[in-house]
C-alpha positions as CSV (number, residue, x, y, z in Angstrom):
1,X,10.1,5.4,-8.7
2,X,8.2,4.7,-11.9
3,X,4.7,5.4,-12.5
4,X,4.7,1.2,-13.4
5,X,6.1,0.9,-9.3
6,X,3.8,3.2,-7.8
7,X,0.9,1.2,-9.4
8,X,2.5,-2.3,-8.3
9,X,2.6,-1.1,-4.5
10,X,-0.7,0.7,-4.7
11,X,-2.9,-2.0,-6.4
12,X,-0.8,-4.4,-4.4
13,X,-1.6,-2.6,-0.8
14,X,-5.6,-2.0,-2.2
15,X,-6.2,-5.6,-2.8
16,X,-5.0,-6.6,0.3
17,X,-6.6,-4.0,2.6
18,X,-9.4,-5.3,0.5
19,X,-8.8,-8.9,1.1
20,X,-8.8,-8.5,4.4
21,X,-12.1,-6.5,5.1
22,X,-13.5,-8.6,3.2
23,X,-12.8,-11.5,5.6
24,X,-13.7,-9.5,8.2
25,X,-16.8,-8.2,6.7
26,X,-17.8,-12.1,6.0
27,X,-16.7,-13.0,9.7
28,X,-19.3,-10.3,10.8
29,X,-22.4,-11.6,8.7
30,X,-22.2,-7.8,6.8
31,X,-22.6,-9.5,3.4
32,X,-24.2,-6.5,1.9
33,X,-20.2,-4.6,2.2
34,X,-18.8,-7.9,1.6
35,X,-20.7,-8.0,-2.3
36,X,-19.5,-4.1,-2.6
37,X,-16.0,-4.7,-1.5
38,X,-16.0,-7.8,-4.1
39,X,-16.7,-5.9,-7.1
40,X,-14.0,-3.2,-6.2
41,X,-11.4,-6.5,-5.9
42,X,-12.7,-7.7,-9.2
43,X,-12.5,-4.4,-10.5
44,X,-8.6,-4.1,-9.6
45,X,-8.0,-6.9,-12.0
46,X,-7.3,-4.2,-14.8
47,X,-5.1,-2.0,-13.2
48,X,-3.1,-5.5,-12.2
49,X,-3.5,-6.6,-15.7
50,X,-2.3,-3.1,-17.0
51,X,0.8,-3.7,-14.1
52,X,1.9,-7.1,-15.4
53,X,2.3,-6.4,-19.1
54,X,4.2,-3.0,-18.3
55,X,6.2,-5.2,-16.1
56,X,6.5,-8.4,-18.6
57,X,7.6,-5.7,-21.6
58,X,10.4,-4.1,-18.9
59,X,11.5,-7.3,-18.0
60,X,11.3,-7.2,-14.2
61,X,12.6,-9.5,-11.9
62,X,10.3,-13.0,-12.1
63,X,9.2,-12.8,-8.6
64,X,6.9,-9.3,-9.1
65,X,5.8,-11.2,-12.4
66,X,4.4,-13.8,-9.9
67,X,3.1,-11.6,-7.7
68,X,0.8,-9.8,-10.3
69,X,0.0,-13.2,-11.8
70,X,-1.2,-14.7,-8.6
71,X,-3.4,-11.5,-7.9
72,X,-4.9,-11.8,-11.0
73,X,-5.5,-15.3,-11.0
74,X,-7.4,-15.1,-7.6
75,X,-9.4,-11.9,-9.1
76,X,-10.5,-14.2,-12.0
77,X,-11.3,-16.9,-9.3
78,X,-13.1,-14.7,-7.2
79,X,-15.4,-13.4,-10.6
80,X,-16.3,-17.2,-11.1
């Protein structure tokens, strides 16, 4: 397994552990944890960034392309 892999599943299992307290957090009125747990999503957007070009220049299959691009576009969407 590539360093390029290990960061896919990790950044990949981070934002959605993530994703999901954040719900939970917002289902429970704790918004205070739900605005800290929002800037450590947004701040995943560079190591998903970083992930996508290393995968673009290896020329991975198209559906991890997707992947990373629909994390990142719903990290930029979540920064607006």
């Amino acid at each position: 397994m590539s360093s390029t892999d290990l960061m896919f599943v990790l950044t990949g299992t981070l934002f959605h552990l993530l994703i999901a307290g954040i719900y939970t957090c917002s289902k429970l009125e704790r918004l205070d944890l739900v605005r800290k747990l929002g800037i450590v999503v947004i701040a995943l957007a560079i190591p998903v960034a970083f992930t996508l070009v290393s995968c673009l220049l290896a020329g991975e299959p198209l559906r991890i392309l997707l992947y990373l691009a629909a994390i990142l576009v719903y990290i930029l969407l979540e920064l607006v």
